[in-house]
N, CA, C and O atoms as a CHARMM CRD file, in Angstrom:
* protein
*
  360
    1    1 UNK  N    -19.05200  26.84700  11.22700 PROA 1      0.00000
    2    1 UNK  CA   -19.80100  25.72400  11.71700 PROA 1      0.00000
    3    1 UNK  C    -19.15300  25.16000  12.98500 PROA 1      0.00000
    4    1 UNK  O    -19.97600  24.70700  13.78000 PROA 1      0.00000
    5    2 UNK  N    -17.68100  25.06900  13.41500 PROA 2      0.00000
    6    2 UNK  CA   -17.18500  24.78700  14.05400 PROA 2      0.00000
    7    2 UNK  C    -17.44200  25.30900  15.51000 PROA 2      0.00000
    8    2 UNK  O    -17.66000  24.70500  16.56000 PROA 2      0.00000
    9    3 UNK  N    -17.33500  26.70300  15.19200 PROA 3      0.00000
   10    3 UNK  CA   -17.09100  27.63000  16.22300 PROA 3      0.00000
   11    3 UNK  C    -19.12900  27.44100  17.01000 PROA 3      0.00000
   12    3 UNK  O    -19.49400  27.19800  18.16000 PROA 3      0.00000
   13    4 UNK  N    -19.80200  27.65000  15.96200 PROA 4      0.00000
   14    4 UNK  CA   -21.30600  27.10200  16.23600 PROA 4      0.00000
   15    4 UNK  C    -21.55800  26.25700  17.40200 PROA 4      0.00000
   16    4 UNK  O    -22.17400  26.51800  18.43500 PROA 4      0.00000
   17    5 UNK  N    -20.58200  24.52100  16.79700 PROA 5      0.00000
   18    5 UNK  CA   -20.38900  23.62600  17.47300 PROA 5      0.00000
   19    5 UNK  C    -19.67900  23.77800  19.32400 PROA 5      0.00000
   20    5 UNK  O    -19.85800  23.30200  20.44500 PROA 5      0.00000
   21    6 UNK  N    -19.12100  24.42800  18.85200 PROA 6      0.00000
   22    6 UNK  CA   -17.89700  24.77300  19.73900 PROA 6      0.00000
   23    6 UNK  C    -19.12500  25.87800  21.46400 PROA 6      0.00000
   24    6 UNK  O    -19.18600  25.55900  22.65100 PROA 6      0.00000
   25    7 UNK  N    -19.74100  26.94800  20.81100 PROA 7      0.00000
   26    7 UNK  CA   -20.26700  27.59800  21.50600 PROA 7      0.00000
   27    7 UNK  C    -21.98900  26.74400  22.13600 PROA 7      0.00000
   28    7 UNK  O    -22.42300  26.82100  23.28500 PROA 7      0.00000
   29    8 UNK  N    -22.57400  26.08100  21.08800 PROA 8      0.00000
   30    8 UNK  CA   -23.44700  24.82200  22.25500 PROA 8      0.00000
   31    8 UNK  C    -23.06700  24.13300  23.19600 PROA 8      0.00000
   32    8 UNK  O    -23.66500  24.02000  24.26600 PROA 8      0.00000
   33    9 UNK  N    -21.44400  23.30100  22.72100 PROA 9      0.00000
   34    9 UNK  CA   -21.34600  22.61900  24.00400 PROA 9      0.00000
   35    9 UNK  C    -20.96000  23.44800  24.92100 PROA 9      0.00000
   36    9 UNK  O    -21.17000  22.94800  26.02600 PROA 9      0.00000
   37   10 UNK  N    -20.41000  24.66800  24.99800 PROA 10     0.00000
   38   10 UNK  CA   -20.35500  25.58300  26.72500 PROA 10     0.00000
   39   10 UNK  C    -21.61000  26.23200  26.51100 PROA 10     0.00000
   40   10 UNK  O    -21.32900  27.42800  26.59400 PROA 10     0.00000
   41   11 UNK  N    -22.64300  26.14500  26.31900 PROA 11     0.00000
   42   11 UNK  CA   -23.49000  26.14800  26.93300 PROA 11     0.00000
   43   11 UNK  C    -23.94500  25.55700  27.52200 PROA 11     0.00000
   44   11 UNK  O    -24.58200  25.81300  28.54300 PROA 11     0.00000
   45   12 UNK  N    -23.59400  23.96700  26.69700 PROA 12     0.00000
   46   12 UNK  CA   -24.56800  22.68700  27.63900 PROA 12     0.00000
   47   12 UNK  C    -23.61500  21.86700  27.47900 PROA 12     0.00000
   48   12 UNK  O    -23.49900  21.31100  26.38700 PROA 12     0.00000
   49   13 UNK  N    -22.45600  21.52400  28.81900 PROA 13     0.00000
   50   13 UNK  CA   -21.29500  21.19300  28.78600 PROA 13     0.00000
   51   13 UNK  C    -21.97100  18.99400  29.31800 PROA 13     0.00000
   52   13 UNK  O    -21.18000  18.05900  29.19600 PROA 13     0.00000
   53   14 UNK  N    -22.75600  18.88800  29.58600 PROA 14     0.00000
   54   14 UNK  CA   -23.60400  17.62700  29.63400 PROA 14     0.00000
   55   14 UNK  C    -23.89600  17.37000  28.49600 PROA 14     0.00000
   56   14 UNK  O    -24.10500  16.15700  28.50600 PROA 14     0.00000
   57   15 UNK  N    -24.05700  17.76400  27.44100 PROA 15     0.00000
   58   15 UNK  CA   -24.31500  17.55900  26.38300 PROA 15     0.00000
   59   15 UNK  C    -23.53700  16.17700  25.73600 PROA 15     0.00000
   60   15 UNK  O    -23.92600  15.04800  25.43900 PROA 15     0.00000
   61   16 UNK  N    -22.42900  16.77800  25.69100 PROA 16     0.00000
   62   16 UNK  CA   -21.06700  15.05600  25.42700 PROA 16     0.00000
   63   16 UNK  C    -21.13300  14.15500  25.98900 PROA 16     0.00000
   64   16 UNK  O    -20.96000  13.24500  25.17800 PROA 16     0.00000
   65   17 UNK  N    -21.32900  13.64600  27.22200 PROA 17     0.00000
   66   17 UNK  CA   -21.62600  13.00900  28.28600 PROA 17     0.00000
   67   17 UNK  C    -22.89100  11.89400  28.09400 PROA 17     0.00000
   68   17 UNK  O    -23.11300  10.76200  28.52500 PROA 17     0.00000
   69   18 UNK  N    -23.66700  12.94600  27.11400 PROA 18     0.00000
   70   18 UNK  CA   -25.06500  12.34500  26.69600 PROA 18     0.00000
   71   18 UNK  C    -25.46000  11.52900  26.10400 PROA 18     0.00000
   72   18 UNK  O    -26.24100  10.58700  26.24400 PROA 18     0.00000
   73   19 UNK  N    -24.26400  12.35000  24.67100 PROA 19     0.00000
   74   19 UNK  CA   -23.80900  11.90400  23.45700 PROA 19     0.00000
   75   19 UNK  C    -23.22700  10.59500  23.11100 PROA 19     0.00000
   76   19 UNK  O    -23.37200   9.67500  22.30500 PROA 19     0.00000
   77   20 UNK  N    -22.40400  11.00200  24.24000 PROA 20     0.00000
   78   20 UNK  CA   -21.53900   9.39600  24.47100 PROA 20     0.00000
   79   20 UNK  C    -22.17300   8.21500  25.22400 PROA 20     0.00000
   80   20 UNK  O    -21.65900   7.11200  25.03400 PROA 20     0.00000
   81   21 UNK  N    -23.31500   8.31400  26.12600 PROA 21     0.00000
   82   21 UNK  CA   -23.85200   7.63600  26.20200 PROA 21     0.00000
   83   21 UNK  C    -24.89500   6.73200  25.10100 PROA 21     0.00000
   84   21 UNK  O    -25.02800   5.52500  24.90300 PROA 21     0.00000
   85   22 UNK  N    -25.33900   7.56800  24.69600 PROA 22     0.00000
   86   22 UNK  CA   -26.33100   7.20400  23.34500 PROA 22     0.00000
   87   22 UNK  C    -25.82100   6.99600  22.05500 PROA 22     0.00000
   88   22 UNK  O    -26.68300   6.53100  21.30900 PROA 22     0.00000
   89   23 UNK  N    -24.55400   7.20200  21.43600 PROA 23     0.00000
   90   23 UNK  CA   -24.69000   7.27100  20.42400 PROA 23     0.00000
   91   23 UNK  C    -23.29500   6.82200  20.04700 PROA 23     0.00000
   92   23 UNK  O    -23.07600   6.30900  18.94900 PROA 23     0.00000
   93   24 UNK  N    -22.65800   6.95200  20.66000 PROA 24     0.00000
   94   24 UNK  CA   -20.81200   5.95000  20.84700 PROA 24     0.00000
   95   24 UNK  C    -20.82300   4.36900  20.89900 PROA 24     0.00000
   96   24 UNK  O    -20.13300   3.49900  20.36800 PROA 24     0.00000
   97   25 UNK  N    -22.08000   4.36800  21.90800 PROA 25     0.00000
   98   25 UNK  CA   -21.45100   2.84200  21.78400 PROA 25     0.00000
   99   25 UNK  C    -21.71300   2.10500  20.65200 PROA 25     0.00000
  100   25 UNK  O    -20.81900   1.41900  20.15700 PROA 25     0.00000
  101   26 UNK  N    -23.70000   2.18700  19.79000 PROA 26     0.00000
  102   26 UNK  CA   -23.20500   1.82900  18.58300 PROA 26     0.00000
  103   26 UNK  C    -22.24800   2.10900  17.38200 PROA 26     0.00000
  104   26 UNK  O    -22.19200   1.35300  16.41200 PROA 26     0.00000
  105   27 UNK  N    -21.70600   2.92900  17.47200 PROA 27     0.00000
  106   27 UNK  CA   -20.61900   3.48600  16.28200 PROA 27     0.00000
  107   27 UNK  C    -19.40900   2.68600  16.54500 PROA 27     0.00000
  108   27 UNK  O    -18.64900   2.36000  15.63300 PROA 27     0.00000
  109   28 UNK  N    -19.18200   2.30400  18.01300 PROA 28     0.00000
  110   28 UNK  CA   -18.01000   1.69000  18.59700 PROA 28     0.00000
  111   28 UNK  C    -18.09800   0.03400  17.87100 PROA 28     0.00000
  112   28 UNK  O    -17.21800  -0.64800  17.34500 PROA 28     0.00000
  113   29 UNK  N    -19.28500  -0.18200  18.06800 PROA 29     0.00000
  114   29 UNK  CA   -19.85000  -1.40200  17.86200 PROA 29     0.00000
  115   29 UNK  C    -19.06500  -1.93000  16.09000 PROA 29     0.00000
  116   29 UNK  O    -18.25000  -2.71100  15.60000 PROA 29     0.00000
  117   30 UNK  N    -20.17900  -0.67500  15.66500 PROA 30     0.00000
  118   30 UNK  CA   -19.81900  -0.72900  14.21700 PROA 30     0.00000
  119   30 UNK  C    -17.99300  -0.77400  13.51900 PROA 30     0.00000
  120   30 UNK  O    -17.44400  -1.65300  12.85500 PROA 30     0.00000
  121   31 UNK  N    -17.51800   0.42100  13.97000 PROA 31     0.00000
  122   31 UNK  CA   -15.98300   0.39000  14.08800 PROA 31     0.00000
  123   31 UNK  C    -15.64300  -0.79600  14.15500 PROA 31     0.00000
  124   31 UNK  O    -15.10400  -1.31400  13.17700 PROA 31     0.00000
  125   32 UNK  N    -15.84800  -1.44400  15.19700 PROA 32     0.00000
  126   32 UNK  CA   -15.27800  -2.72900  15.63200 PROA 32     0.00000
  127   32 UNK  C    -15.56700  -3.79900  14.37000 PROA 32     0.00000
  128   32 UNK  O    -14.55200  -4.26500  13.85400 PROA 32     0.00000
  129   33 UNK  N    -16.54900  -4.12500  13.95800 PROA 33     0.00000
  130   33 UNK  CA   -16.67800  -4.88800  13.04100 PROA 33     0.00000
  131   33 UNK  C    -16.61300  -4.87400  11.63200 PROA 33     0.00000
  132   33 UNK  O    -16.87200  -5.76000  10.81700 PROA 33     0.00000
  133   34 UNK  N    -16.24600  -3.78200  11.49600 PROA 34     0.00000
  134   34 UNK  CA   -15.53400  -3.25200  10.02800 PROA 34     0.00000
  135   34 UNK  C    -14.04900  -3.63500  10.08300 PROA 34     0.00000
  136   34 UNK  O    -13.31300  -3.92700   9.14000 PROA 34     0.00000
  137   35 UNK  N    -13.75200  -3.56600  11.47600 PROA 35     0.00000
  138   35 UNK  CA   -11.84500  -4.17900  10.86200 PROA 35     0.00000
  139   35 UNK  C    -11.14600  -2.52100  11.94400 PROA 35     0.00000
  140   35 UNK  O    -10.02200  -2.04900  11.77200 PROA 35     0.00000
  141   36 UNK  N    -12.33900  -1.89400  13.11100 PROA 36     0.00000
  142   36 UNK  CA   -11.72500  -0.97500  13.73900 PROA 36     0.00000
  143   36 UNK  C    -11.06600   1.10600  13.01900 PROA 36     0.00000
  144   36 UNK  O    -11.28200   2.24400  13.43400 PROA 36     0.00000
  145   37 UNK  N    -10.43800   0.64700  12.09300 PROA 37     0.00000
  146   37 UNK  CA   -10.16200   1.56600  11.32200 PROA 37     0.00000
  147   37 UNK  C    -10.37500   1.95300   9.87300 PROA 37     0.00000
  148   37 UNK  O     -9.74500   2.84200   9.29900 PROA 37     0.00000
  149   38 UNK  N    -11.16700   1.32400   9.42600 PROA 38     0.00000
  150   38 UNK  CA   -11.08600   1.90800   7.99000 PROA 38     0.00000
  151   38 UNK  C    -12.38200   0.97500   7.34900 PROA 38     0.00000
  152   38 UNK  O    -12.72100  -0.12900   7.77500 PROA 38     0.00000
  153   39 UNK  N    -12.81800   1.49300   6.56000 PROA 39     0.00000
  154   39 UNK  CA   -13.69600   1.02300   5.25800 PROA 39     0.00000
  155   39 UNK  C    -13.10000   0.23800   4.47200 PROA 39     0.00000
  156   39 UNK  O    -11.92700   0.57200   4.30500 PROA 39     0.00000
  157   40 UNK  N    -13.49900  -0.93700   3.75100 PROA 40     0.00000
  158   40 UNK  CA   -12.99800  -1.85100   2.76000 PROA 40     0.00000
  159   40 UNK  C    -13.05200  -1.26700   1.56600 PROA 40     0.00000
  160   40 UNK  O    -12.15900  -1.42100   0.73300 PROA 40     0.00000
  161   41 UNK  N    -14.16500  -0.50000   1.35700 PROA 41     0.00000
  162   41 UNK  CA   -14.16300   0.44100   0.02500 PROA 41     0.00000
  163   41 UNK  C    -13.67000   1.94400  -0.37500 PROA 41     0.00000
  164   41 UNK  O    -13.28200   2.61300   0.58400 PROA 41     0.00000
  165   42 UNK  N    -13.63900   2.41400  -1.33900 PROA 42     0.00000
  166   42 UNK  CA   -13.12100   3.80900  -1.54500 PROA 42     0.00000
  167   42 UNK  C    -14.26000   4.52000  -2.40100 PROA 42     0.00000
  168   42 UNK  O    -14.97700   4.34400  -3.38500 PROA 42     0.00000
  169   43 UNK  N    -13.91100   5.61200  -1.20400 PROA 43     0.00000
  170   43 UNK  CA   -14.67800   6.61200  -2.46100 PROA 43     0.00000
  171   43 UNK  C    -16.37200   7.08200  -1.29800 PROA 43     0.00000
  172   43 UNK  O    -16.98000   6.22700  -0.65500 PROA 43     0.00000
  173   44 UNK  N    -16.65800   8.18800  -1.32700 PROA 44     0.00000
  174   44 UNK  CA   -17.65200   8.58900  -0.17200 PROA 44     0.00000
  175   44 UNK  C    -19.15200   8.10200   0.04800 PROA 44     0.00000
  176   44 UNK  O    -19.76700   7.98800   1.10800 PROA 44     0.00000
  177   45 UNK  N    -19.60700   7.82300  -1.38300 PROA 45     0.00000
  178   45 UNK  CA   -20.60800   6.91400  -1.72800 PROA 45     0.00000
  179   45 UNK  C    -20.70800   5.25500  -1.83600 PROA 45     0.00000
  180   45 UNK  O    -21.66500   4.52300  -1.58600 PROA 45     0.00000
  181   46 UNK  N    -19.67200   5.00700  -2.19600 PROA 46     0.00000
  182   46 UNK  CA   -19.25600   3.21200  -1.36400 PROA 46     0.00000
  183   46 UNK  C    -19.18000   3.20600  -0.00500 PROA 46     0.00000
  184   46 UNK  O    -19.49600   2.29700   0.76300 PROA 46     0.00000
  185   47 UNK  N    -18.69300   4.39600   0.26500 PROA 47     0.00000
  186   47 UNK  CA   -18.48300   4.22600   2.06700 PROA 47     0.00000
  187   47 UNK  C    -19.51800   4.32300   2.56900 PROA 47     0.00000
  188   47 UNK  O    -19.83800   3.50800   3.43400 PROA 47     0.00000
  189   48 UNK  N    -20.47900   5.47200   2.14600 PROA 48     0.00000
  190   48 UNK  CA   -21.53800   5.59800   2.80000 PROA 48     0.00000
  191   48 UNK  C    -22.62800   4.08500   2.66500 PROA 48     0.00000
  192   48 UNK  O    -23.60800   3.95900   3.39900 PROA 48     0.00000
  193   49 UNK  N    -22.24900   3.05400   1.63100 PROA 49     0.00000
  194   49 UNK  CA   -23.15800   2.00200   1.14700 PROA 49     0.00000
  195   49 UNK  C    -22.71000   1.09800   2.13600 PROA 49     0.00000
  196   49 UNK  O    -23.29300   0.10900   2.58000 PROA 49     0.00000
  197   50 UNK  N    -21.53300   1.58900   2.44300 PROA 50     0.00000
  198   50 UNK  CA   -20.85900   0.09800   3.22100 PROA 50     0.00000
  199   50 UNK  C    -21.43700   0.23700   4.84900 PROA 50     0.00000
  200   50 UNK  O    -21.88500  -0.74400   5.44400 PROA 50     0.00000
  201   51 UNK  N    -21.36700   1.41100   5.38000 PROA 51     0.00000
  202   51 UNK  CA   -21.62400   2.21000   6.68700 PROA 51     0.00000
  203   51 UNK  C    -23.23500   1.48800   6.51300 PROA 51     0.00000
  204   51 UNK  O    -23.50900   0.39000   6.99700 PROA 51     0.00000
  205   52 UNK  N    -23.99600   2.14700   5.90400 PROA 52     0.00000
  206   52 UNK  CA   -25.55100   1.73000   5.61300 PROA 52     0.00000
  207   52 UNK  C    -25.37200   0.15300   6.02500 PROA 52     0.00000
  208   52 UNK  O    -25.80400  -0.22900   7.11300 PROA 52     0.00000
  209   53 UNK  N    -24.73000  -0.74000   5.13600 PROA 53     0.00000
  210   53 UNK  CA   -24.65900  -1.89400   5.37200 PROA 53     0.00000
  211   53 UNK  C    -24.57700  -2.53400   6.80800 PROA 53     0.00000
  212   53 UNK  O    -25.51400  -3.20100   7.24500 PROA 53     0.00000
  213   54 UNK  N    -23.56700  -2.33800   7.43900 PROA 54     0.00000
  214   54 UNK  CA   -22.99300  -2.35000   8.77800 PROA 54     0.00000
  215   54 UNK  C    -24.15300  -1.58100  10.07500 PROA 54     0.00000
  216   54 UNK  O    -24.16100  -2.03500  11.21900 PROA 54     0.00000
  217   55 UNK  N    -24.73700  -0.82400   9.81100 PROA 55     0.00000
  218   55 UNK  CA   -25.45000  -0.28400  10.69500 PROA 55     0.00000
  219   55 UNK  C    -26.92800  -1.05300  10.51000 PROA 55     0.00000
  220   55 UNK  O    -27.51500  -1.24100  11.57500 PROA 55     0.00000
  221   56 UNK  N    -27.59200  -1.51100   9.33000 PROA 56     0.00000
  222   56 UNK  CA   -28.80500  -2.78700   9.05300 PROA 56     0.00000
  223   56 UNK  C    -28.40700  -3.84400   9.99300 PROA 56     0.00000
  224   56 UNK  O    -29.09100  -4.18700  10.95700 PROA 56     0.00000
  225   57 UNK  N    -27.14400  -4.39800   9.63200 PROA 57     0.00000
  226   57 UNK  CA   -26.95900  -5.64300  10.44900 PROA 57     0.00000
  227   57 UNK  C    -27.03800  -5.47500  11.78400 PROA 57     0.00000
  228   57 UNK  O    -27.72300  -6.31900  12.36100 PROA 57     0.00000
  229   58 UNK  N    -26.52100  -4.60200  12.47500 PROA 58     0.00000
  230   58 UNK  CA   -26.34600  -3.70800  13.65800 PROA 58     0.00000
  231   58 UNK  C    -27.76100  -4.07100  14.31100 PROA 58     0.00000
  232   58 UNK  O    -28.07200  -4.78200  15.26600 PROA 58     0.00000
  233   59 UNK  N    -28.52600  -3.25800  13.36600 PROA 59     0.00000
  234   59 UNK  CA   -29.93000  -2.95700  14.22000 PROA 59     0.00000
  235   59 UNK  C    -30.96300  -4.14200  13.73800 PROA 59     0.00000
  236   59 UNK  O    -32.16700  -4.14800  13.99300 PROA 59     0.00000
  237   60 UNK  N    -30.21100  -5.20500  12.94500 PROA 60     0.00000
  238   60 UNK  CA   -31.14200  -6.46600  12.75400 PROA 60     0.00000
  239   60 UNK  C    -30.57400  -7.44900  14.18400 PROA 60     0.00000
  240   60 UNK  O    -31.25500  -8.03400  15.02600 PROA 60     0.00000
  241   61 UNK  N    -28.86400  -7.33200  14.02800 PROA 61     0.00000
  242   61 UNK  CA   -28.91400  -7.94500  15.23300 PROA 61     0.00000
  243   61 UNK  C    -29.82500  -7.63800  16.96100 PROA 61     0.00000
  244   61 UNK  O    -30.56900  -8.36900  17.61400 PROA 61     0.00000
  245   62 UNK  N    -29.35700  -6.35700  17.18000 PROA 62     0.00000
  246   62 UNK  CA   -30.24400  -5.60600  17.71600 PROA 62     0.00000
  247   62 UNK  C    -31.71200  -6.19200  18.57300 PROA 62     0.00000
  248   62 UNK  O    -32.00500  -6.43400  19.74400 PROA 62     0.00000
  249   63 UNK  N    -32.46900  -6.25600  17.10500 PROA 63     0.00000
  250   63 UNK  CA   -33.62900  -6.86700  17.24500 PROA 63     0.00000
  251   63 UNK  C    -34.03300  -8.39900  17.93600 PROA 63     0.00000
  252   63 UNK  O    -34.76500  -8.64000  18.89600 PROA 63     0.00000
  253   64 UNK  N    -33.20500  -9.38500  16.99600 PROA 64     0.00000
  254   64 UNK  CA   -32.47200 -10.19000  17.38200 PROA 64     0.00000
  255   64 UNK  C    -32.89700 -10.58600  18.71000 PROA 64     0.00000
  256   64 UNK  O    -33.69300 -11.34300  19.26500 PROA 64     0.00000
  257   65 UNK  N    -31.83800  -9.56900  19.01000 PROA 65     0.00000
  258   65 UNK  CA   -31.37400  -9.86200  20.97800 PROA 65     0.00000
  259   65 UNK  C    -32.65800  -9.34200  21.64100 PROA 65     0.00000
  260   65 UNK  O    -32.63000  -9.83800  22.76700 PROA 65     0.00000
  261   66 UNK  N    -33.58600  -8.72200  21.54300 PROA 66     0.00000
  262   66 UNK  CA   -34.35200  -8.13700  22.00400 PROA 66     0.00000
  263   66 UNK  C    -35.57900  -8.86500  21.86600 PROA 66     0.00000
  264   66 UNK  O    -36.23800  -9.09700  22.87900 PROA 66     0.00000
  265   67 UNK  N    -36.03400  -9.31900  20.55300 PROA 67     0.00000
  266   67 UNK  CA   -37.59400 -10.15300  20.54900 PROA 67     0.00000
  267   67 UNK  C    -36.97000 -11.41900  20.45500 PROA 67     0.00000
  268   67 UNK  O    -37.62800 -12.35600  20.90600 PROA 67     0.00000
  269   68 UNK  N    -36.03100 -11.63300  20.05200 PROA 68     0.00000
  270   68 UNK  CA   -35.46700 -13.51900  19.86200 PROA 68     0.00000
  271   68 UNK  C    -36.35200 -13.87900  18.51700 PROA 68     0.00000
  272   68 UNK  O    -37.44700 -13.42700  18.18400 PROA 68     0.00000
  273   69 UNK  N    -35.29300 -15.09400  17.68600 PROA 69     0.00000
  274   69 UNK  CA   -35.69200 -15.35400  16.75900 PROA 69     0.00000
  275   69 UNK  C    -37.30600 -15.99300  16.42300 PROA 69     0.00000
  276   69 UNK  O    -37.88200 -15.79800  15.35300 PROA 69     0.00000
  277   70 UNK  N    -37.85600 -16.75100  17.52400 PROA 70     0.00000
  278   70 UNK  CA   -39.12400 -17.21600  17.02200 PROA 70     0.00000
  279   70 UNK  C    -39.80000 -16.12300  17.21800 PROA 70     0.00000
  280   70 UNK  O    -40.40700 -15.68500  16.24000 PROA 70     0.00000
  281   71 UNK  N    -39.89400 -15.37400  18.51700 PROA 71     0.00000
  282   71 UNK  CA   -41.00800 -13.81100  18.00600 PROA 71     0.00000
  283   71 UNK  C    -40.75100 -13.23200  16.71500 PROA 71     0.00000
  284   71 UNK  O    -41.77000 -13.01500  16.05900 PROA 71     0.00000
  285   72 UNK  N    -39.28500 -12.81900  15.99400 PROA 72     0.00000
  286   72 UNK  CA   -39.26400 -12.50200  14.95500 PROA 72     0.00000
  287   72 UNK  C    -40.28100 -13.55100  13.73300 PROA 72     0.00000
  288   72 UNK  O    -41.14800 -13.12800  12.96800 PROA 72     0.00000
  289   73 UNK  N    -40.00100 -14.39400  13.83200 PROA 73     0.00000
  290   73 UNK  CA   -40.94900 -15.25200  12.79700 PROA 73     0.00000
  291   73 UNK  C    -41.54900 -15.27700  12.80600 PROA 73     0.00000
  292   73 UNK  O    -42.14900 -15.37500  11.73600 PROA 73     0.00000
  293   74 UNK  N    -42.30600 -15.22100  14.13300 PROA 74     0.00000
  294   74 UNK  CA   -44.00800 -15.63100  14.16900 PROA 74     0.00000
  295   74 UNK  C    -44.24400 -14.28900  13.57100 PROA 74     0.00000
  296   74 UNK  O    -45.09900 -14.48200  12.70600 PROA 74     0.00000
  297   75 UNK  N    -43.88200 -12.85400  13.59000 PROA 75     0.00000
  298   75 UNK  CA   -44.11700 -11.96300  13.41700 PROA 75     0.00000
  299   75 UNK  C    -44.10000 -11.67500  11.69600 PROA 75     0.00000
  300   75 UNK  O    -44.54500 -10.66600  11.15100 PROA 75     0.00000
  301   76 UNK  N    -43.66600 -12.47500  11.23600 PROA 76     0.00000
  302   76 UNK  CA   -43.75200 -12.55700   9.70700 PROA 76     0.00000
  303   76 UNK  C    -44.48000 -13.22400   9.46800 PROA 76     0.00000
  304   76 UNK  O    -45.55800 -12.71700   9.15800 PROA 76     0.00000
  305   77 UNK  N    -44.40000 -14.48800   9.45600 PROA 77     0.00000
  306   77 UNK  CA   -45.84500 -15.15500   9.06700 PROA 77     0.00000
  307   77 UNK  C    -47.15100 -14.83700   9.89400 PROA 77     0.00000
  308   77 UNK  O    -48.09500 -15.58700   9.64600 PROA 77     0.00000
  309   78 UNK  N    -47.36400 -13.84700  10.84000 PROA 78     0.00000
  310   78 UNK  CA   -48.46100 -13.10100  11.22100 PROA 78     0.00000
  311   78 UNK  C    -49.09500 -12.05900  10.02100 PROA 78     0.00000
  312   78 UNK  O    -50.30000 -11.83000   9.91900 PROA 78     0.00000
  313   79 UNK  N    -48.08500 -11.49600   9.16700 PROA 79     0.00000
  314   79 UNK  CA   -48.48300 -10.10800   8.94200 PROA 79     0.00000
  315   79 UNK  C    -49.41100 -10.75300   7.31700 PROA 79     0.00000
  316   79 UNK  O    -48.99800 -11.53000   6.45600 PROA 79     0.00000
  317   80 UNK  N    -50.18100 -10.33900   7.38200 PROA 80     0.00000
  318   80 UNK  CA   -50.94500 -10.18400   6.43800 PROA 80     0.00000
  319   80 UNK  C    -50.82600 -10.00700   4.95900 PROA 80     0.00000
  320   80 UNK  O    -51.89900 -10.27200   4.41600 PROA 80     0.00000
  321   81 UNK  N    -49.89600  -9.65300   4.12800 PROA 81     0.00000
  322   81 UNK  CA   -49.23500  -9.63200   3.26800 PROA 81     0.00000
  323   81 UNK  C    -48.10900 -10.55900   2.87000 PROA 81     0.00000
  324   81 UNK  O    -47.26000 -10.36800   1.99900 PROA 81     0.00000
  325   82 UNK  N    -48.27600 -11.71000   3.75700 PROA 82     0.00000
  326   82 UNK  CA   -46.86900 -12.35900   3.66800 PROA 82     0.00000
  327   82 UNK  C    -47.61800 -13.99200   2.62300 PROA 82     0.00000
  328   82 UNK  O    -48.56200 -14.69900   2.97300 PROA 82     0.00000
  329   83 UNK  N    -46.81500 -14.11600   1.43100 PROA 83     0.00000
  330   83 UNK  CA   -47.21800 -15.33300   0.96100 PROA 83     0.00000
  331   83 UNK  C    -46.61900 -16.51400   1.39100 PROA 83     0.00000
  332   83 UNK  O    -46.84500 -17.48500   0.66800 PROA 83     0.00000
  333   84 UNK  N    -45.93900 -16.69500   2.33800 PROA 84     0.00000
  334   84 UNK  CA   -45.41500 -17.82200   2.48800 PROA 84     0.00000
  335   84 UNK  C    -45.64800 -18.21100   3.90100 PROA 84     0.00000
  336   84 UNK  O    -44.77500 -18.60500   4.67400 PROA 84     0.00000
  337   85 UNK  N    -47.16300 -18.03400   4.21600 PROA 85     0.00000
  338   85 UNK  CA   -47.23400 -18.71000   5.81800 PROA 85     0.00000
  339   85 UNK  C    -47.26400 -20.26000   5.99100 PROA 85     0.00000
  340   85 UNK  O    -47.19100 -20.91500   7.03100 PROA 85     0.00000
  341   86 UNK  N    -47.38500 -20.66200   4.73600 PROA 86     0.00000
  342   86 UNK  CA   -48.11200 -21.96300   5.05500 PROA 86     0.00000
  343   86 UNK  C    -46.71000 -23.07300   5.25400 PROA 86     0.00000
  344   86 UNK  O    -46.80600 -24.29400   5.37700 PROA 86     0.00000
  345   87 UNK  N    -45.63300 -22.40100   5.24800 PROA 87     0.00000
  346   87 UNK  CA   -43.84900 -23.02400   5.39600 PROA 87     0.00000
  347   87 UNK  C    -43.51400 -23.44500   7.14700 PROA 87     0.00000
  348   87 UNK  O    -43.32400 -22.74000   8.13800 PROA 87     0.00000
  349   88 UNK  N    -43.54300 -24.45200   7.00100 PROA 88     0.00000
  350   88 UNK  CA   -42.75900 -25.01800   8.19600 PROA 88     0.00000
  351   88 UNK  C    -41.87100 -25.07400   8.63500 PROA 88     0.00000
  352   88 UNK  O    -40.97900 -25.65500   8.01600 PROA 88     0.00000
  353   89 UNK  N    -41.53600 -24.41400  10.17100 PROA 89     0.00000
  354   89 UNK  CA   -40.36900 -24.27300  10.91100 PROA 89     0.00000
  355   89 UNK  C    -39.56200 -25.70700  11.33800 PROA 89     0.00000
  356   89 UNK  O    -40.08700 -26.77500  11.65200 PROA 89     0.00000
  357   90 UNK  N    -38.35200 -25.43700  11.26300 PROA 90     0.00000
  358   90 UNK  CA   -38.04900 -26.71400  12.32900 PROA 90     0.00000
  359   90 UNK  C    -37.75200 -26.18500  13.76400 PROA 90     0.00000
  360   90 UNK  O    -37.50700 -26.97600  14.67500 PROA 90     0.00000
């Protein structure tokens, strides 16, 4: 699998470059707010729950920054399925 790995990127030596553009900085992100090095939990399936965890918040913040909190709301009490439109913001 390695060697696999190993023979795509000399083919497509831009490839990393790419990679690291797109896909480092959130992981960097994440790293960072776990504590940089390590998982709080043990064991590959806690980790993977905790990672899951950390990457939701990630891409809730994300959102966040991108529509801002009242588009997010209005966007809930828009949707059609939602029972609680009739709740007032401050």
């Amino acid at each position: 699998m390695a060697e696999r790995h190993q023979q795509r990127m000399q083919q497509n030596p831009n490839r990393m470059k790419q990679r690291g553009a797109l896909a480092e900085h959130p992981f960097g992100t994440l790293k960072h707010r776990a504590g940089m090095h390590h998982f709080l939990m043990r064991g590959l399936e806690k980790c993977r729950g905790e990672f899951s965890l950390m990457a939701m918040t990630y891409n809730f913040t994300r959102v966040l920054n991108i529509l801002g909190v009242d588009a997010l709301r209005d966007y809930c009490a828009r949707r059609s399925d939602n029972s609680v439109k009739t709740v007032k913001y401050a």
